[in-house]
C-alpha positions as CSV (number, residue, x, y, z in Angstrom):
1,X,14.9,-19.6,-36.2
2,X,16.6,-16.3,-36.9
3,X,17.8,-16.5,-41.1
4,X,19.7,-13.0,-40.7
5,X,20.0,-9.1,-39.8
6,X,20.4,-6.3,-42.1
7,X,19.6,-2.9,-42.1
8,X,19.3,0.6,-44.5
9,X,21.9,1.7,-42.6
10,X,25.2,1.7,-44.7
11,X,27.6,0.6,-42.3
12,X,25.4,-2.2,-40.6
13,X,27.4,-5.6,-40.8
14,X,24.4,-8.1,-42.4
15,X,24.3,-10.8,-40.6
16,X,23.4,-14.8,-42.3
17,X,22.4,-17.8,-39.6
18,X,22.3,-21.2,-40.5
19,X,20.5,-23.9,-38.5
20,X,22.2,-24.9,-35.1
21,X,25.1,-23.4,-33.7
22,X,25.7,-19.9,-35.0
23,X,29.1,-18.8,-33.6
24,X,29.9,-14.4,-33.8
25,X,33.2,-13.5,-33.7
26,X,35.2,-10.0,-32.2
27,X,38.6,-9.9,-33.6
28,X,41.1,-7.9,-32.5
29,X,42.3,-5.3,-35.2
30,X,45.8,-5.1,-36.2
31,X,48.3,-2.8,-34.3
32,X,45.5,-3.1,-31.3
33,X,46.8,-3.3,-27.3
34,X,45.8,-5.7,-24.9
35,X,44.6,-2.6,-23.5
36,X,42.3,-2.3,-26.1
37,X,38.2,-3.4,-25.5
38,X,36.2,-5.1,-28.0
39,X,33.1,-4.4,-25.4
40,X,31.9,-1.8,-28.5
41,X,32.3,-4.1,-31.2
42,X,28.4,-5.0,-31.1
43,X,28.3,-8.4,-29.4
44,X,25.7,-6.9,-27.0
45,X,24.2,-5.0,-29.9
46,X,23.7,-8.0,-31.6
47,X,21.5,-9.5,-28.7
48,X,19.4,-5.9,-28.2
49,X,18.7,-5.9,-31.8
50,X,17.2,-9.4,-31.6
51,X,15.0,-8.1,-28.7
52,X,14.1,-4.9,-30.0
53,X,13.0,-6.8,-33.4
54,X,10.7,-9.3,-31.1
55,X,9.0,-6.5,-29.6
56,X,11.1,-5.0,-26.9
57,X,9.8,-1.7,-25.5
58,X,12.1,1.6,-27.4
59,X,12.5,4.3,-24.6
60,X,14.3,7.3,-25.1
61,X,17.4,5.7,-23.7
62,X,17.0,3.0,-26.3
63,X,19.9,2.9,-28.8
64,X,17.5,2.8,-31.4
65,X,16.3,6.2,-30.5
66,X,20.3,7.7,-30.6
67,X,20.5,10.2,-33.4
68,X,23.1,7.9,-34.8
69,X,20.1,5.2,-35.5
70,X,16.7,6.8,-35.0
71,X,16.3,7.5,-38.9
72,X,17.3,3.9,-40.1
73,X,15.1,0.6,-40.3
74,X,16.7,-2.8,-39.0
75,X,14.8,-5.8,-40.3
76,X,15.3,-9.4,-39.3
77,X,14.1,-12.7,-41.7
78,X,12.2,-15.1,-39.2
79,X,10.4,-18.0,-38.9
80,X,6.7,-17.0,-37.0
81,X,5.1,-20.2,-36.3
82,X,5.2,-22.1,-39.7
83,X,5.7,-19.1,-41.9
84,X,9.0,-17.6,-42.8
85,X,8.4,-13.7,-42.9
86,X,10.5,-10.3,-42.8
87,X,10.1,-8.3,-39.9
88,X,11.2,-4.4,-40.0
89,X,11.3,-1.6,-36.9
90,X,12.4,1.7,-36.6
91,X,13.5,3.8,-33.9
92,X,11.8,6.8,-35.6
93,X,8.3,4.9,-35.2
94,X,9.0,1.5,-32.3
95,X,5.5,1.4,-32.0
96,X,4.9,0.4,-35.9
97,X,6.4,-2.8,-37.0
98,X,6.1,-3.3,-41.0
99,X,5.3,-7.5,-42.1
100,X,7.0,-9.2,-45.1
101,X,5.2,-12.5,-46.2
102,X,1.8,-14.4,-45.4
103,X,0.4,-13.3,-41.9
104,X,-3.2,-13.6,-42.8
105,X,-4.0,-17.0,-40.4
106,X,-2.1,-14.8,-37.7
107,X,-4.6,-14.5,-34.8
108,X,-4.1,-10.6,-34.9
109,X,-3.4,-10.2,-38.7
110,X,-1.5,-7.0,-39.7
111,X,-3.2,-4.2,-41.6
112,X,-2.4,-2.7,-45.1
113,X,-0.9,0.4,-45.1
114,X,-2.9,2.2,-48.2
115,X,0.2,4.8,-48.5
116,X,3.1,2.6,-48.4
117,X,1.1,-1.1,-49.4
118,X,3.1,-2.8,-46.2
119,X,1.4,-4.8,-43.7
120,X,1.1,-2.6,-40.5
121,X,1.2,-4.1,-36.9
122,X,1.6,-2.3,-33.7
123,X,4.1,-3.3,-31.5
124,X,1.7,-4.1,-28.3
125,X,-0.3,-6.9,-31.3
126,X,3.3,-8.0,-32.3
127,X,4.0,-8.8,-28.9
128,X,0.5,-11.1,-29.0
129,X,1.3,-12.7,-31.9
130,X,4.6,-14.0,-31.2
131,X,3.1,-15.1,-27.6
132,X,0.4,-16.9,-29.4
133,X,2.4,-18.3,-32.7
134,X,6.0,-19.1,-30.5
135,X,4.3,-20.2,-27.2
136,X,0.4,-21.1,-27.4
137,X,-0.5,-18.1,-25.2
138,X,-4.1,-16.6,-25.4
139,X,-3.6,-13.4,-28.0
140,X,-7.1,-11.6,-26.7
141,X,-6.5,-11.9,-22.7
142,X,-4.9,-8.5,-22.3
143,X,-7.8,-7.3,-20.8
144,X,-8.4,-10.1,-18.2
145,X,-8.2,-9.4,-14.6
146,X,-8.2,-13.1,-14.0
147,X,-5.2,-13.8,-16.4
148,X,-2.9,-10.5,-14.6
149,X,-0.4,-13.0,-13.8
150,X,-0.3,-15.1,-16.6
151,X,3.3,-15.6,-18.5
152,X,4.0,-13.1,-21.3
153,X,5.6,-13.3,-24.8
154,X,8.4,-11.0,-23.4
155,X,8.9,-12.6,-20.7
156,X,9.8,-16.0,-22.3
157,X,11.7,-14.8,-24.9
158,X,13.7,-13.3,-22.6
159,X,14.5,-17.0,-21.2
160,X,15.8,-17.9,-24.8
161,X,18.1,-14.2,-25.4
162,X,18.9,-13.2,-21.7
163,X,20.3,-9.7,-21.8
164,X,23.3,-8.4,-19.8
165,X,22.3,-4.6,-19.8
166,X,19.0,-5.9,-17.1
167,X,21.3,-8.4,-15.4
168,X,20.2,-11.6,-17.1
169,X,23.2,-13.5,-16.0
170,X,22.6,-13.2,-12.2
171,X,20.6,-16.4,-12.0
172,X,19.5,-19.6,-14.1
173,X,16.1,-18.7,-12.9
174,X,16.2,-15.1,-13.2
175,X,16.5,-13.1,-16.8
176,X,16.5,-9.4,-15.2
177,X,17.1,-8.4,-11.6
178,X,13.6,-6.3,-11.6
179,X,12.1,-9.7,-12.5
180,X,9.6,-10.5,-10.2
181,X,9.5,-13.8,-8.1
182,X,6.0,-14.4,-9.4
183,X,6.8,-13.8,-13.0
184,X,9.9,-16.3,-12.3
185,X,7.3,-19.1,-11.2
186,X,4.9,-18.4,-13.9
187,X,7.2,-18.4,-16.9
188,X,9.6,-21.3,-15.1
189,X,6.3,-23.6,-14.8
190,X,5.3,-22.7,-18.1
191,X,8.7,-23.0,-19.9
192,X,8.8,-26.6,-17.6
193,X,5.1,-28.0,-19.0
194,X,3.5,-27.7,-15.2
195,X,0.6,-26.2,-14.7
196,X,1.2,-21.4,-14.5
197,X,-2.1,-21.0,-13.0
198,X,-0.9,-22.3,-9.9
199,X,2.0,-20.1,-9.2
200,X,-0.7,-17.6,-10.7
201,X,-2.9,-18.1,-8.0
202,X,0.0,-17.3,-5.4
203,X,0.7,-14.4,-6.4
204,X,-3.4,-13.7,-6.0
205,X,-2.9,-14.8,-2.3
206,X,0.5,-13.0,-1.8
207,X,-1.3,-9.5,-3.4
208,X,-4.5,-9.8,-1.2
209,X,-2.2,-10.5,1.8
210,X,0.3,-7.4,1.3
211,X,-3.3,-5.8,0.9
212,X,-4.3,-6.5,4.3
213,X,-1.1,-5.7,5.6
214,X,-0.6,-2.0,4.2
215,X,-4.3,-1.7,5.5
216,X,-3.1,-3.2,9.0
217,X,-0.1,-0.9,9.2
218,X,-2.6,2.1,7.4
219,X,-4.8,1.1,10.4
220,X,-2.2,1.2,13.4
221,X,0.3,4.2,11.6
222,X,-1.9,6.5,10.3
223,X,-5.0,8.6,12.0
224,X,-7.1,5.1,12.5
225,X,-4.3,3.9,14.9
226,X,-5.8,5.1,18.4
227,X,-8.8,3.1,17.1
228,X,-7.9,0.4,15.7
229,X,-7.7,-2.9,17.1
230,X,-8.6,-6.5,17.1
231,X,-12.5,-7.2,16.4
232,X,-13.1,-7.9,20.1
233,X,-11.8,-4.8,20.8
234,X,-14.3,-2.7,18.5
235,X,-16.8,-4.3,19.1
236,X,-16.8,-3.4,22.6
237,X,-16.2,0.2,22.0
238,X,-19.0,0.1,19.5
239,X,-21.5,-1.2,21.7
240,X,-20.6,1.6,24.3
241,X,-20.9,4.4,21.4
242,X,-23.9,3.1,20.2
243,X,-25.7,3.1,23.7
244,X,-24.7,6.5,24.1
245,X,-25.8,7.5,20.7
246,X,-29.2,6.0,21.6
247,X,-29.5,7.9,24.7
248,X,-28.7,10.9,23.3
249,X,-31.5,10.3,20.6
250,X,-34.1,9.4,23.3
251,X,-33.2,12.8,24.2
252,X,-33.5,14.7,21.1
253,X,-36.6,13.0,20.7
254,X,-38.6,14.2,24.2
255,X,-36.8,17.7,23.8
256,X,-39.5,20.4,23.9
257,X,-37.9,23.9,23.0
258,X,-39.3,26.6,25.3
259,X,-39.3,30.0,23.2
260,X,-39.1,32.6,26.3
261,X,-36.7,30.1,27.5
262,X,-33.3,33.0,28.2
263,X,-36.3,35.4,29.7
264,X,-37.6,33.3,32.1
265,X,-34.3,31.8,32.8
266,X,-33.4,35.4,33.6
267,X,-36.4,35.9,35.8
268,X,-36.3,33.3,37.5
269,X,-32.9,34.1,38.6
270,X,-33.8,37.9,39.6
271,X,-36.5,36.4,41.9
272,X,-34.3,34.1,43.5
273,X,-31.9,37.1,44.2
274,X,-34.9,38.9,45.3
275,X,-35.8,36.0,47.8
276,X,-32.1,36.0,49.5
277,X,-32.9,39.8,49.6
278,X,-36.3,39.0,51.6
279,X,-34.6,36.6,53.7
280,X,-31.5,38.8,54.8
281,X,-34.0,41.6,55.8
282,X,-36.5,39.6,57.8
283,X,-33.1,38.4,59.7
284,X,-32.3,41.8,60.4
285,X,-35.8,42.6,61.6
286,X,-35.9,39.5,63.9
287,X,-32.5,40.6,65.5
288,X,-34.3,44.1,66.2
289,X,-37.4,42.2,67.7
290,X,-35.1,40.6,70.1
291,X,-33.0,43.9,71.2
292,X,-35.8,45.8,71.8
293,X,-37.8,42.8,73.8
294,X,-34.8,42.9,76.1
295,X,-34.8,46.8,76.0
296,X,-38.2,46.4,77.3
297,X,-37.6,44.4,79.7
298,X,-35.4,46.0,81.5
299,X,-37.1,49.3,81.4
300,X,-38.2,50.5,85.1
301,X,-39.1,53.6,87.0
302,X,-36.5,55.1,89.8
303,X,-36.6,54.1,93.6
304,X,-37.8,57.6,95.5
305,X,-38.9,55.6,98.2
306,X,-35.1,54.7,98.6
307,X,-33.8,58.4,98.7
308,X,-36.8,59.2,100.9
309,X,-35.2,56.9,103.7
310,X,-31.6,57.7,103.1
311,X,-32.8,61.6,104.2
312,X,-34.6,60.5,107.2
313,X,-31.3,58.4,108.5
314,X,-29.3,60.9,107.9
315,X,-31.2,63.3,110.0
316,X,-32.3,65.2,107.7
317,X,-36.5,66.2,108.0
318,X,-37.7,66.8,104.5
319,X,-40.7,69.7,104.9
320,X,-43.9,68.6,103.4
321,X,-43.5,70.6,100.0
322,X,-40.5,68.3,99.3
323,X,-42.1,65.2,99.9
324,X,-44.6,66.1,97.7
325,X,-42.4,67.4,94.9
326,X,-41.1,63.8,94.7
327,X,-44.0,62.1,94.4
328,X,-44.5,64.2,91.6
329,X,-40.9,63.3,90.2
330,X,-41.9,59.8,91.1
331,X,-45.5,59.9,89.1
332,X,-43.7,61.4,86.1
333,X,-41.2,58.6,85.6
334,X,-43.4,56.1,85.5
335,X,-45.3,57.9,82.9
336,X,-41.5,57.8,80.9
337,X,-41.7,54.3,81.6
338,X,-44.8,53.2,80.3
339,X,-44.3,56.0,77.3
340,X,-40.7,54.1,76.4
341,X,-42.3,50.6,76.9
342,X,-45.5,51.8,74.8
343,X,-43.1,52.8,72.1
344,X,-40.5,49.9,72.0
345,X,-44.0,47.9,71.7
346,X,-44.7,49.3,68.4
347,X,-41.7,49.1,67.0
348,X,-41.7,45.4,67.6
349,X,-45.1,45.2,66.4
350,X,-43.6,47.4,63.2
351,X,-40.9,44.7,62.4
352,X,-43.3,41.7,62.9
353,X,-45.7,43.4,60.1
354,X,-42.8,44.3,58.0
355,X,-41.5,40.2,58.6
356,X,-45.1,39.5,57.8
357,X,-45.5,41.4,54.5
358,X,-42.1,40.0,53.6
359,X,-43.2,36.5,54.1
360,X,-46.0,36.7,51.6
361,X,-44.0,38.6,49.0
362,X,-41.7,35.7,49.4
363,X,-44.3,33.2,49.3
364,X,-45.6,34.8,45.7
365,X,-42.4,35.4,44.6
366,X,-41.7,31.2,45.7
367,X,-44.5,30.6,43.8
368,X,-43.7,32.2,40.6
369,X,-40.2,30.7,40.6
370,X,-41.1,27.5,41.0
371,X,-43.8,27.8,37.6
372,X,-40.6,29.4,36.2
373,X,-38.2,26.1,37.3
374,X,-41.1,23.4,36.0
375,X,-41.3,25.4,32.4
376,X,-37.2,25.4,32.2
377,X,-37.0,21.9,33.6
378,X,-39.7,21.1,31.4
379,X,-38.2,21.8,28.4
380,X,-34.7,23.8,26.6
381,X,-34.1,27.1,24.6
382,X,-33.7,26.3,21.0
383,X,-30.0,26.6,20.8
384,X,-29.4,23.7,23.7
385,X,-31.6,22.0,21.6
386,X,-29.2,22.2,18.3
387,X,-26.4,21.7,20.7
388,X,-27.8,18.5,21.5
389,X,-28.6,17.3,18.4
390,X,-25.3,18.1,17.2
391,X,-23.6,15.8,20.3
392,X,-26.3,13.3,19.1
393,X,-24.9,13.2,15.2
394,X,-21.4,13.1,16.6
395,X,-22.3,10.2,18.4
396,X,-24.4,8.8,15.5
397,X,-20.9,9.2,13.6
398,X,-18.5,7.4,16.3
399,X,-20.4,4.8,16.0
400,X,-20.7,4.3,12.7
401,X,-16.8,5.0,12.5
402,X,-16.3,2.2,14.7
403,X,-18.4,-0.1,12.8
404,X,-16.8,0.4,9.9
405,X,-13.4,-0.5,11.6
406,X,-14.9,-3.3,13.2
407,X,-15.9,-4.5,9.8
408,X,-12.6,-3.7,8.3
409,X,-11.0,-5.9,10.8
410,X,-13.8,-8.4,11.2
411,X,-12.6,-9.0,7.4
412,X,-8.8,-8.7,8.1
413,X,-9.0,-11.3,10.4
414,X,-11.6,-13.7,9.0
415,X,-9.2,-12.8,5.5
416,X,-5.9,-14.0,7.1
417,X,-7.8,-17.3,8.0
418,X,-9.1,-17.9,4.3
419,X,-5.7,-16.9,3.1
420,X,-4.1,-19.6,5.1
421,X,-6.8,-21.8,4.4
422,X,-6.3,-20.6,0.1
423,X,-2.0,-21.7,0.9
424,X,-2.6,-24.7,1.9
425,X,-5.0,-25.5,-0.6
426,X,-2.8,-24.6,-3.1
427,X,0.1,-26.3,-1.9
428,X,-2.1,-29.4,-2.1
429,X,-3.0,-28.5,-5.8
430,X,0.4,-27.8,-6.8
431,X,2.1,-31.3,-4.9
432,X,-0.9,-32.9,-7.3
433,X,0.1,-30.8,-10.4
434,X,3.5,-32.1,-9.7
435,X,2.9,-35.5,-9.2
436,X,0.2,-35.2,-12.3
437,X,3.2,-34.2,-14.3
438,X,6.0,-36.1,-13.0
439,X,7.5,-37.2,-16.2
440,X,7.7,-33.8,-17.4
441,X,9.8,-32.9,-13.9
442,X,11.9,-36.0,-14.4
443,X,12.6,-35.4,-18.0
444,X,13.9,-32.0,-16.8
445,X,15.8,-33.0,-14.3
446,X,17.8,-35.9,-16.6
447,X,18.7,-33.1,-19.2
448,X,19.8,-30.7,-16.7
449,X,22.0,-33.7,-15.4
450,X,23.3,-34.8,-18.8
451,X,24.2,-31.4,-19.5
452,X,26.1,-30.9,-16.1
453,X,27.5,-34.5,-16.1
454,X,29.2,-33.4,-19.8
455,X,31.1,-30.3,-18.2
456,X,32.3,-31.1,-14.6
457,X,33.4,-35.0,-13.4
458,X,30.1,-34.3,-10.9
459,X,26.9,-34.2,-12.3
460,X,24.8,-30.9,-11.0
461,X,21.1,-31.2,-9.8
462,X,17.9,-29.6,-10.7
463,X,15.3,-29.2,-8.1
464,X,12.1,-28.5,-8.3
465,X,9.6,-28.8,-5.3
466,X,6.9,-27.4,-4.2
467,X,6.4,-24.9,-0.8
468,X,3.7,-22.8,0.5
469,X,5.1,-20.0,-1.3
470,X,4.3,-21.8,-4.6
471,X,7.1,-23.9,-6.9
472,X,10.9,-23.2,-6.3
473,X,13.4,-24.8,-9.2
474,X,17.0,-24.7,-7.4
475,X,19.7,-25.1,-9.8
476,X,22.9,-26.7,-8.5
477,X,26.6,-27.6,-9.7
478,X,29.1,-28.2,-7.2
479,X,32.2,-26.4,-7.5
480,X,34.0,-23.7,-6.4
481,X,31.7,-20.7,-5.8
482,X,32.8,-18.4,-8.8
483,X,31.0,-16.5,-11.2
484,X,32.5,-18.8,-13.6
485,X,30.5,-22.0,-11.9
486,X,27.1,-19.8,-11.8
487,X,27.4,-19.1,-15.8
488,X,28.0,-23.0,-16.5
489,X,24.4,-23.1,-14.5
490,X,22.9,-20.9,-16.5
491,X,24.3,-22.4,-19.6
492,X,22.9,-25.9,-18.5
493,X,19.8,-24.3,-17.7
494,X,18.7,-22.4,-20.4
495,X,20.5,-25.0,-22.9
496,X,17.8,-27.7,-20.9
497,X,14.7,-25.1,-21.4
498,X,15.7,-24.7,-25.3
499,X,15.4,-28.3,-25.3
500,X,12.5,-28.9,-23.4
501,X,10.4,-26.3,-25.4
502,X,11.8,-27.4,-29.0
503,X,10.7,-31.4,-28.0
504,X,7.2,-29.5,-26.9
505,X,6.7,-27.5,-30.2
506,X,6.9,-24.1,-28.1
507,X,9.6,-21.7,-27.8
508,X,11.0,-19.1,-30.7
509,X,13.2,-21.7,-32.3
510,X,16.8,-20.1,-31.1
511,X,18.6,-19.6,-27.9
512,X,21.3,-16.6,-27.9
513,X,24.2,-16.2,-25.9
514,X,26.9,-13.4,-25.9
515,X,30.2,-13.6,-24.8
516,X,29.3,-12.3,-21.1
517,X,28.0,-16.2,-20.3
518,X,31.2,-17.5,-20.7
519,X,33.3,-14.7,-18.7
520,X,35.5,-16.6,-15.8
521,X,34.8,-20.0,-17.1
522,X,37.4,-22.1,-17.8
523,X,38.3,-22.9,-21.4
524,X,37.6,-26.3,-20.9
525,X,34.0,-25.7,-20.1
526,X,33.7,-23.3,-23.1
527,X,34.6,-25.8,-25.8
528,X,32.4,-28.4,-23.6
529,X,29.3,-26.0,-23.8
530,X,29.6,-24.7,-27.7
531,X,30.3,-28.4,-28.4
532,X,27.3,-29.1,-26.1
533,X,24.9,-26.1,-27.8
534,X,25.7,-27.6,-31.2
535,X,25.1,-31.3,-30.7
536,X,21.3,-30.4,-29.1
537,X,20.7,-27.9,-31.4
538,X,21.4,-29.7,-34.2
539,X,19.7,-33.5,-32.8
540,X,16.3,-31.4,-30.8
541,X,16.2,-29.0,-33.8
542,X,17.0,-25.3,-32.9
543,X,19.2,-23.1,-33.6
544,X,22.4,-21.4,-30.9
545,X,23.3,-18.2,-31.5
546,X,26.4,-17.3,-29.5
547,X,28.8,-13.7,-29.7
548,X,32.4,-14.4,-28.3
549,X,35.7,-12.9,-29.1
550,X,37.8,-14.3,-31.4
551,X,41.0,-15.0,-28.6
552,X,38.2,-16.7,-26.6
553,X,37.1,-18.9,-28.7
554,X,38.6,-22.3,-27.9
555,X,41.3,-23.9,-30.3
556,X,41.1,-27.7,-28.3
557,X,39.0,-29.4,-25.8
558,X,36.5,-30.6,-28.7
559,X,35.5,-34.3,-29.3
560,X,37.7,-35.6,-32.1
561,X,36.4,-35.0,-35.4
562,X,34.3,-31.6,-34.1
563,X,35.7,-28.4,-36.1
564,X,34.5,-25.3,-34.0
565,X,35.6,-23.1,-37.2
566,X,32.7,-24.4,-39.5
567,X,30.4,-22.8,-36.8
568,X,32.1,-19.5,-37.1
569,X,29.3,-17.4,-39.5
570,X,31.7,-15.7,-41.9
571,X,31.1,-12.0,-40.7
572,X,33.2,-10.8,-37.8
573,X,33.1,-7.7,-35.3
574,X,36.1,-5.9,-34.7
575,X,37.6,-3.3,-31.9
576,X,38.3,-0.9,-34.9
577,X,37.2,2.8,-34.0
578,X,34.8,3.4,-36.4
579,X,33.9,0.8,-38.8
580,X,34.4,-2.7,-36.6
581,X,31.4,-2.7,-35.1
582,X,27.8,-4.2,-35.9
583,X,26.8,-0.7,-36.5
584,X,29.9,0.2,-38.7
585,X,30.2,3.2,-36.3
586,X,30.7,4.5,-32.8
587,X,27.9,6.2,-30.8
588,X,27.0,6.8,-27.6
C-alpha cells in the first residue's frame, strides 16, 4: 500500500493514506463560479505522481521535467513486497531512483551511492523489482527473445492506477488506447491466474504471419512483382531458365576463340564479293559468245551470179572485161567473208578463255572461302566469346533469382499451412488452459457479478472464452449505452482484478481512481461503488485510493450505519489560483 506523498517542494500538499478506502477531495474555494474548473486542482496530478514514483518513463513533456518541478524530489512511503521503504525521484535525474529502508534480499538490490551514502537504483532495475516483488515476474528476462511478449511491471500497474491523459477509461480491458491487443491478453490472463504464455504464443503466430504478408505484398508491389507467384508458377519458369542457362554453358564450354577471327571474317567477305564479280563477267562474256555465233552465222558473200542474169534479160551484153571484173568483185567478197567469219571466231574463242581463266580463279578463290567459312564456323573472335559468357552469367543469375523466389514462396506457402496448423493447436491448448483453470474463471466471473448485481437491479456478465485469435474477456452491464454505464464496467472490473490479485498475493496492494471514473454516473451508483471499494478493500485487504470533488461526493445512498466522511483523508485540493492545488502552484 501507498502510506503517503510528500515532496522538497514547499508548496506540495503531503499527502497521509490509511488502509482501505482513501477518499481525495477538490473543494471549491470561496467566492468561486460555477464557471470555475477544479480540473487544475491536482486530482490527475495525484495519479501521475503515483506512476511516475513506480517507474513511469519522464519525457520532456513530463510534468516532472517543467521548470516549475524539474529541481524538486517527490518521494512516496511504500510497501515493496514485505518491506516498507521510501522511494524518491526527480525530474532533474528520472533515470536515478534513491531507496529508503532494507532492499538487500531485492532480486536487483540498489547500490550505494559513495557521495551521497543513498541506495542508488536505476529506473529500468526499479521497474524489475517491482515486477518481481508486486507480481512474481522473472527480474533477469529482459534480454529473452522467447519472453518478448511476456506481461510487464508497467503494464499491470497500469491495470491498478489507469490514467486518463493515455485514455485509460475507454475500456475495462484496455488501460491506454496505444495498448496493444496482445499486451491486453497477456496482462488480462495474467492478472486473471490463466496461463500468459498462450496469448504469448499468439502474438508469435500473429507476428510471423504479418511477416509473410508484408513479404507477400513486398513480393507482388514492389520490383519482385512481375515475378512473383505461386510455387507452381516458379518452378516452371525456373526449370525454363535453368535449361537455357545450361545451354548456354554447353556453349561457353566448346567455344574455341579464333584470333584472326575479324581478318578472315573480312576476307572472306572480299572474296565472296570478288566471286559475284567473276560471275557477272563470265555472264557478260557468254552473252557476247552468243551475239557473235549468230553474227557468224549469218555472214555470207553477195549473189553476182544474180546481177549477171538481170543484165542479160534486160538486153544488155556485158563485154568480156566486165564479166571478168565481177568475178574478181565476186572472189574478193568471199575473201571478206571468210576474213569476218575468221575474226568473229577468235573473238569467241577469246571470251571462252577469258570464261575459262575466270572459272579457275573462281574455283581457288571457292576454295579459299570455304577454309575461311570452316575456321569462322569453327570457332568465334574473342569478344563474341565474352559476349556469350556474359548472356551465360545473366542466365546463371535468372535462375538463381527465380530460385530464390521459389524458395521464398515455397516457405510462404508451406508457412501459412503451419501457421494454421500452430492456431489451431493453440486454440486447443488454451480451451485446455481454460478448462485446467476453471475455478479461477468462475471465481472471476461471480465477483464481477456480485459487484454488478450491488449497483444495477440486473446483474452484468463477464465473459471470458477462448477464439483462434487467443482469449477475449467481454465485459458486460446492461443499460443504457452511456459513458456513465461503461465507467460502472470499469469500476466493477478493475474493483474484481484488485480482488482477484490481493486473494492471489500479487498485485501492488492499492487500486486508484480519480474523479474521471465516475463522470456521467449517476449518484446512486457513486455512493454504491465507494461503499463497494471500501467494503472489499477493507474484507480482501487493499487499499482504494479515489480523487473526486468535494460537490460530487455523495451525501446519501449509503448502507445505514456507513459514514463516507471518515474516508475523506484530511487534506483537500482546491480550484484556488495558486496555492489549491497538489503542487501549491499553477504551471503549465
Amino acid at each position: 500500500m501507498i502510506h503517503g506523498l510528500s515532496s522538497d517542494l514547499p508548496t506540495f500538499k503531503s499527502l497521509t493514506f490509511r488502509p482501505g478506502l482513501n477518499i481525495l477531495l477538490a473543494d471549491k474555494s470561496a467566492g468561486a463560479t460555477d464557471r470555475q474548473s477544479r480540473n487544475g486542482a491536482g486530482k490527475t496530478s495525484l495519479v501521475e505522481l503515483i506512476h511516475f514514483l513506480f517507474g513511469a518513463n519522464a519525457g520532456k513533456d513530463s510534468i516532472f521535467r517543467s521548470s516549475a518541478l524539474v529541481g524538486h524530489t517527490f518521494e512516496a512511503r511504500v510497501d515493496v513486497g514485505t518491506t516498507l521503504v521510501d522511494v524518491a525521484r526527480s525530474g532533474a535525474k528520472p533515470s536515478r531512483v534513491v531507496i529508503q529502508g532494507d532492499a538487500a534480499s531485492w532480486p536487483i538490490p540498489p547500490s550505494l551511492d559513495v557521495k551521497t551514502g543513498d541506495q542508488i537504483i536505476s529506473n529500468e532495475n526499479w521497474r524489475s523489482v517491482l515486477g518481481a516483488l508486486m507480481f512474481g515476474l522473472n527480474a533477469d528476462s529482459d534480454g529473452d527473445e522467447n519472453v518478448r511478449y511476456r506481461p510487464s511491471f508497467r503494464s499491470l500497474f497500469s491495470y491498478f492506477v489507469r490514467r486518463q491523459n493515455s485514455d485509460g477509461f475507454l475500456s475495462p480491458t484496455q488501460q491506454s488506447s496505444k495498448q496493444q491487443g496482445w499486451d491486453q491478453q497477456v496482462a488480462i490472463s495474467f492478472l486473471l491466474g490463466l496461463d500468459a504464455a498462450v496469448p504469448q504464443q499468439f502474438q508469435e503466430v500473429r507476428t510471423r504471419e504479418r511477416a509473410m504478408g508484408e513479404l507477400r505484398k513486398a513480393a507482388k508491389d514492389g520490383g519482385l512483382g512481375r515475378y512473383f507467384g505461386t510455387a507452381a508458377d516458379l518452378r516452371t519458369k525456373m526449370t525454363v531458365a535453368e535449361a537455357r542457362a545450361r545451354r548456354l554453358r554447353d556453349q561457353v564450354s566448346t567455344f574455341t576463340v579464333v584470333p584472326e577471327y575479324t581478318e578472315m571474317e573480312k576476307e572472306a567477305s572480299r572474296i565472296t564479293r570478288e566471286i559475284s564479280t567473276l560471275n557477272d563477267d563470265n555472264t557478260a562474256d557468254r552473252e557476247l559468245i552468243l551475239q557473235l555465233q549468230a553474227a557468224i552465222d549469218s555472214e555470207a558473200p553477195p549473189a553476182s551470179t544474180s546481177l549477171d542474169r538481170l543484165y542479160r534479160e534486160a538486153g544488155v551484153v556485158l563485154p568480156g572485161s566486165v564479166g571478168k571484173r565481177f568475178e574478181e568483185v565476186e572472189e574478193f567478197h568471199q575473201a571478206i567473208v571468210q576474213n569476218r567469219r575468221s575474226h568473229l571466231t577468235s573473238e569467241v574463242q577469246a571470251a571462252e578463255d577469258r570464261i575459262s581463266k575466270r572459272d579457275r580463279t573462281r574455283e581457288s578463290l571457292d576454295q579459299r572461302r570455304r577454309e575461311l567459312m570452316g575456321i569462322l564456323q569453327s570457332g568465334g573472335a574473342l569478344e563474341h566469346y565474352a559476349l556469350l559468357q556474359q548472356e551465360a552469367g545473366r542466365a546463371e543469375a535468372d535462375a538463381e533469382g527465380l530460385r530464390q523466389r521459389l524458395k521464398t514462396a515455397e516457405e510462404i506457402e508451406s508457412t501459412k499451412a503451419e501457421l494454421d496448423i500452430e492456431r489451431a493447436r493453440l486454440l486447443k491448448t488454451l480451451q485446455d488452459d481454460h478448462h485446467e483453470r476453471e475455478s479461477l474463471i468462475e471465481e472471476a466471473i461471480l465477483v464481477f457479478e456480485d459487484l454488478s448485481n450491488a449497483l444495477y437491479e440486473k446483474a452484468g456478465s463477464l465473459t471470458i472464452s477462448a477464439t483462434t485469435n487467443g482469449p477475449q474477456v467481454d465485459v458486460r452491464i446492461d443499460g443504457q449505452r452511456s459513458k456513465g454505464i461503461t465507467n460502472m464496467q470499469i469500476f466493477c472490473f478493475d474493483l474484481m482484478i484488485a480482488e482477484l490479485a490481493a486473494r492471489r498475493g500479487i498485485g501492488p496492494g492499492f487500486l486508484v481512481h480519480d474523479s474521471h471514473l465516475f463522470d456521467g454516473v449517476d449518484e446512486r451508483q457513486v455512493a454504491k461503488a465507494l461503499q463497494l471499494g471500501a467494503d472489499h478493500a477493507a474484507s480482501v485487504g487493499f487499499q482504494y485510493i479515489v480523487t473526486m470533488n468535494s460537490d460530487a461526493l455523495p451525501r446519501d445512498g449509503f448502507r445505514e450505519g456507513f459514514d463516507v466522511s471518515a474516508h475523506v483523508i484530511d487534506v483537500k485540493l482546491t480550484d484556488a489560483t495558486d496555492s489549491g492545488g497538489l503542487f501549491g502552484m499553477r504551471f503549465n
